[in-house]
C-alpha positions, 0 to 999 in steps of 0.5 A: 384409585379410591385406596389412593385417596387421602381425605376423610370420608363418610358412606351414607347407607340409604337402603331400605329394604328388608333385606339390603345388599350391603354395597355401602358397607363394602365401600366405605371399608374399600375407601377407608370411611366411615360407614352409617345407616340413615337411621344412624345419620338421624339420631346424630345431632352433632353431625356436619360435614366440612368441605375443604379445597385441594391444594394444588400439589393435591390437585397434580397427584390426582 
């Protein structure tokens, strides 16, 4: 399903332990998205983020 996804997305990696699991990695190459650390998402000060509705023939494939 999340293959099938046609947006922009973004994977914040929110672990913060010493040794980390590398879960979020995985996800963002499975969807597709943009991977970032916290500490990479704190040192980007032009970052926003822009939420947009389905259309509604986007809404029926789903």
């Amino acid at each position: 399903m999340a293959q099938l996804m046609s947006c922009n997305a973004i994977v914040v990696d929110t672990e913060t332990a010493a040794q980390r699991l590398g879960q979020c990695e995985e996800l963002a190459k499975i969807l597709g998205a943009r991977y970032l650390s916290l500490e990479e998402l704190a040192q980007n000060e032009n970052f926003s983020i822009v939420a947009e509705a389905l259309s509604p023939q986007r809404q029926r494939s789903l």
